[in-house]
C-alpha positions in Angstrom: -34.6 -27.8 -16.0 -35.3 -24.9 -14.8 -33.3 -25.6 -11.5 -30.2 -27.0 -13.2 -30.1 -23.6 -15.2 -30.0 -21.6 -11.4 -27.7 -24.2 -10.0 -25.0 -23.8 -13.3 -25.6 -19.9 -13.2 -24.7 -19.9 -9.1 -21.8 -22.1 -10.0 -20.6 -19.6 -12.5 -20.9 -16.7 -10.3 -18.5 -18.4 -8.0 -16.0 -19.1 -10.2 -15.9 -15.3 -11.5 -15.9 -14.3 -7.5 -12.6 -16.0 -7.9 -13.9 -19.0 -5.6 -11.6 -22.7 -6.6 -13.3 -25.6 -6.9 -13.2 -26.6 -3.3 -14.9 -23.0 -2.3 -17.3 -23.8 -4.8 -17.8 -27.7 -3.8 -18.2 -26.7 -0.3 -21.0 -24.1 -0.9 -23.2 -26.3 -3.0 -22.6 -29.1 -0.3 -24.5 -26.3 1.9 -27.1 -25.6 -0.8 -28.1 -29.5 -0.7 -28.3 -29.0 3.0 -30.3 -25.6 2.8 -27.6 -24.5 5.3 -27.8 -20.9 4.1 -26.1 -19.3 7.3 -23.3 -21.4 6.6 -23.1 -20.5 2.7 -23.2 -16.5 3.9 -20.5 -17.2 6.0 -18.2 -18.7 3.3 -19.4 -16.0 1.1 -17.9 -13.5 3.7 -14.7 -15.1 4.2 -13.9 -15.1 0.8 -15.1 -11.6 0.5 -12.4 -10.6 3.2 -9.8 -12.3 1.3 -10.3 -10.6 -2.0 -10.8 -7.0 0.2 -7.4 -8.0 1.7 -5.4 -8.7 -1.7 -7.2 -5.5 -2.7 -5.9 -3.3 -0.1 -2.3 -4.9 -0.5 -2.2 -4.4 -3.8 -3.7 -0.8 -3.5 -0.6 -0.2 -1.0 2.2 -1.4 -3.6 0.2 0.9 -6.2 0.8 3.9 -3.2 4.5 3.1 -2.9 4.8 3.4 -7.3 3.1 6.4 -7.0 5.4 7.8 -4.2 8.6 6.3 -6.8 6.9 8.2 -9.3 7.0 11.5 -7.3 9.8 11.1 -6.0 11.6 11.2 -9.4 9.3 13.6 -11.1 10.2 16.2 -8.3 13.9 15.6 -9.0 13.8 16.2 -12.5 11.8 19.5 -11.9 14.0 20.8 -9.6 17.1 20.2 -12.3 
């Protein structure tokens, strides 16, 4: 039982880590095969994916803020 709880709760964890179903198929596929090197790997990709998305989204956030500036030094200087 005790297992199963551990096994839902690492599914779980995946899914709010934003892995899909095939991420999260794949890793416990590993887990049955006690291929952790493997499942740190996967881990790591998908890490550098979300870091990725992060950083692109934390550029379009820069080029608001520059938008924002922009227009906020116009009006100042009317």
């Amino acid at each position: 039982m005790e297992d199963n709880l551990l096994l839902q709760e690492t599914i779980q964890n995946l899914k709010d880590a934003g892995c899909d179903s095939e991420t999260v198929e794949h890793f416990m596929e590993l887990e049955e095969t006690g291929d952790t090197q493997e499942q740190l790997k996967l881990l790591a990709v998908h890490r550098k994916r979300l870091l990725d998305r992060v950083h692109r989204e934390e550029k379009r956030i820069n080029c608001l803020d520059y938008l924002v500036y922009q227009i906020q030094k116009s009006m100042a200087a009317e």
